[in-house]
N, C-alpha and C positions, 0 to 999 in steps of 0.2 A: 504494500500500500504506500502510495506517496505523499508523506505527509510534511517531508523537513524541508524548512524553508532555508535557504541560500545562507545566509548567516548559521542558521546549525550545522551546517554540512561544513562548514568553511574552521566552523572550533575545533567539531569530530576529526575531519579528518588533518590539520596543521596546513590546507591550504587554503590562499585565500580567494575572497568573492569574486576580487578582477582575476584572479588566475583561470577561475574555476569558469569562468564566461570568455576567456580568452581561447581554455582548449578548446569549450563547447564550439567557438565559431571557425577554430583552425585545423581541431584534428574529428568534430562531429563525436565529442566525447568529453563530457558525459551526457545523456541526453535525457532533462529532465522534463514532467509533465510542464504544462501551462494549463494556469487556471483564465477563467473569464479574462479575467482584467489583465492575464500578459504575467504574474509572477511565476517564479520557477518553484518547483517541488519537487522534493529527491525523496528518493526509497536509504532504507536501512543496507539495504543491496550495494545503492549505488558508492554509502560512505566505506562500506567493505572494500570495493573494488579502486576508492581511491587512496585507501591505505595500499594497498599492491603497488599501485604506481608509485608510491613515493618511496615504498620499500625495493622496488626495482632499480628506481633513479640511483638511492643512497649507493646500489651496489656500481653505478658507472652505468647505465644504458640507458641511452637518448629517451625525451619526452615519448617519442613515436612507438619507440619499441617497448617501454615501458608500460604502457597503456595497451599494446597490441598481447604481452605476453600478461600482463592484469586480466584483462576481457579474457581470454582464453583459460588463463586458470576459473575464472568462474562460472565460465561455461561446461566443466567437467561434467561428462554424463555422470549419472545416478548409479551406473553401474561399469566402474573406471575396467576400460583395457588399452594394454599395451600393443596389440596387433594393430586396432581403430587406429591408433596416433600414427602409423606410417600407411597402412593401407588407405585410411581416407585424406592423406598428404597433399594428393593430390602429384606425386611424385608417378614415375613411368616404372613402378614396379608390375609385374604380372606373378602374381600369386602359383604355386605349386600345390597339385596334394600328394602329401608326400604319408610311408609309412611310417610309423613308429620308430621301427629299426633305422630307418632312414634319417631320422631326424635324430637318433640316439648317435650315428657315426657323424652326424654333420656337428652334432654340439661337442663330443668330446675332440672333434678336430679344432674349433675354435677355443677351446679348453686351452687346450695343449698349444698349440701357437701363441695364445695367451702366455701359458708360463715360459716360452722359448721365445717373443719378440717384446711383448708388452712392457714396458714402462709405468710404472705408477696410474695404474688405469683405475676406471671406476665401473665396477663390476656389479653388475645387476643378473641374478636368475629368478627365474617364475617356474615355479611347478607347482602342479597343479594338488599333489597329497606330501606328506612332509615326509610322507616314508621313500617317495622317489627321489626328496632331495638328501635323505639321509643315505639312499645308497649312493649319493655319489660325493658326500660329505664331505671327505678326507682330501678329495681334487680342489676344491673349494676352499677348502682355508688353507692350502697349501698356494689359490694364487693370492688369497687374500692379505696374506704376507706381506705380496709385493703391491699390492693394489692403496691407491691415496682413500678410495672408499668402496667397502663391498656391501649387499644387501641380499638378499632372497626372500621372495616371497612362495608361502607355500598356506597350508590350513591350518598352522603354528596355536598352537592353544592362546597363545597370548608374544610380544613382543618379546626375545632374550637379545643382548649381545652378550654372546658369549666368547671368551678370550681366545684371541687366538684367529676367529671365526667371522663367518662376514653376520650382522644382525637379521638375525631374524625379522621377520612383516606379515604378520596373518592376516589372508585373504577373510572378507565374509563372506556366508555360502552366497550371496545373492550376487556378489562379484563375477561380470564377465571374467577378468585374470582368473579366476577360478577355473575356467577351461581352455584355459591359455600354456603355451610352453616358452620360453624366451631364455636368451642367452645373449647379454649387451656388454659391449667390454668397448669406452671410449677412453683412448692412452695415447699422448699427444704424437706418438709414433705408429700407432694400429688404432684400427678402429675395424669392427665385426657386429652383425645384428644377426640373431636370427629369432623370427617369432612368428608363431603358428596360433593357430585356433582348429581345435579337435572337432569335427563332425558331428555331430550328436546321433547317439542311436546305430553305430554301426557295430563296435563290438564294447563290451566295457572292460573295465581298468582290471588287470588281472584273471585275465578270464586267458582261456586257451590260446583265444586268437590275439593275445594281448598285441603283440608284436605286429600287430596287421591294423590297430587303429589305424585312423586318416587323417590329417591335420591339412587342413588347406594351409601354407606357411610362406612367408617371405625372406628368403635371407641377403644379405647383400652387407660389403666392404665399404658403401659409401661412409664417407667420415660426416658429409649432412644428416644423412639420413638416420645415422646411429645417434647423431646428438640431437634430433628428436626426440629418440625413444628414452635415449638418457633421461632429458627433458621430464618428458613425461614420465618415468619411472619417479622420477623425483616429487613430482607432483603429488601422485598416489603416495608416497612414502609418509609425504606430507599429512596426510589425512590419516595416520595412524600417529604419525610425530612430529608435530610440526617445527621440532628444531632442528631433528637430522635432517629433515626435507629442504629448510632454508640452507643448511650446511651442503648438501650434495649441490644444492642450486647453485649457489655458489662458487663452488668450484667448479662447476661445468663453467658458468660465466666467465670465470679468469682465465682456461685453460684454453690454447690454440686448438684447432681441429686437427685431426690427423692427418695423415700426407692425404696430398690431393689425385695421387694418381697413385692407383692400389694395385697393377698389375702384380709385383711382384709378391704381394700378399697372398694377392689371388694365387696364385701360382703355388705355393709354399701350400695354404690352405686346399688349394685342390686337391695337392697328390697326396696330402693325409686323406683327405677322407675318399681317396679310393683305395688308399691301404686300409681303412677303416672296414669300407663295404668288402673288400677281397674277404679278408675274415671274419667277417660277420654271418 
């Protein structure tokens, strides 16, 4: 409901009334009601999302971008995932459906190149039950070591870090990432994404044919496209912690992209994961 007048808005959120009529006409933000007679009325919303901008500015990023990644964090669906934020990018990915097994030798090849190229990355995985991210635990805090910040999200009873270990992040069941698989590693010398969304209804988790799920998935090298997903993992993290979120945020923020031409990445990554498939 839009009830706050121009002067509240202006105490709430530490910016003032010409500023706040300056963006409105320059950047078409914020955009508040008008009553009869022409005065501006803002939402409880709207003071939220200008605390964003100014806590984006603080970090170093222009009026434009500020407001642009504001508006976006408060537009988070209701039911956060990590595939949506590259799949609907708008970016010239074409999606795969890939197997289980498939997506099993594509992730531990980005693993492992991880711990043989990467530099102080920030490592994000999503599994979908905490028993899958416990079988592969031990890989895990072994790059966390080297990693500036690790996380995983899985059905975690409740938030741990645990020493050693990248932090835990418990999905709600209502959570899209709930039937999400992802593996994000952005290090200002490598950058890897890969994220998938399970089928529904083809086999389930543990069953015979486990290994034959289907995951429609995207993976790709790009260093934009993984600092998306980064982006947005941070986001969600947010919404479980709102300090480590502002912390990962952060250092994405300061941190360069990764090389801009990944042939030789790709390359290194290929021929693991066809010695992965050879013996799988």
């Amino acid at each position: 409901m839009n009830e706050l007048p121009i002067r509240d808005v202006a105490q709430q959120s530490g910016i003032a009334p010409g500023t706040l009529r300056m963006w409105e006409q320059r950047y078409g933000f914020p955009t508040p009601q008008r009553s009869a007679n022409g005065y501006r009325s803002y939402s409880a919303e709207d003071v939220e999302t200008l605390r964003r901008v100014e806590a984006f500015r603080r970090r170093g990023l222009s009026i434009s971008a500020a407001i642009e990644r504001a508006v976006e964090d408060g537009g988070l669906s209701d039911r956060p995932s990590l595939y949506a934020s590259i799949a609907a990018s708008g970016a010239n990915f074409r999606p795969q459906v890939l197997r289980k097994s498939t997506l099993i030798a594509l992730s531990r090849a980005i693993e492992h190149e991880t711990l043989a190229s990467a530099s102080a990355p920030i490592l994000i995985g999503a599994f979908q039950h905490e028993s899958f991210y416990r079988a592969v635990e031990p890989r895990y805090r072994q790059m966390a070591k080297q990693a500036d910040a690790a996380v995983v999200f899985a059905d975690f009873k409740a938030e741990r870090s645990p020493r050693g270990g990248p932090v835990e992040i418990p999905i709600a069941p209502e959570d899209s990432l709930g039937n999400e698989w992802g593996v994000i590693v952005d290090a200002p010398g490598y950058s890897a994404c890969l994220l998938a969304w399970e089928q529904p209804g083809v086999t389930e988790p543990g069953s015979a044919e486990d290994g034959d799920r289907r995951f429609e998935a995207i993976w790709t090298l790009d260093p934009l496209a993984t600092r998306r997903a980064a982006q947005a993992a941070a986001r969600l993290v947010g919404r479980c912690d709102a300090r480590l979120g502002a912390e990962l945020d952060g250092i994405l923020l300061e941190r360069p992209l990764a090389i801009d031409q990944p042939a030789p990445a790709l390359t290194a990554l290929a021929n693991r994961v066809v010695a992965y498939l050879e013996v799988a």
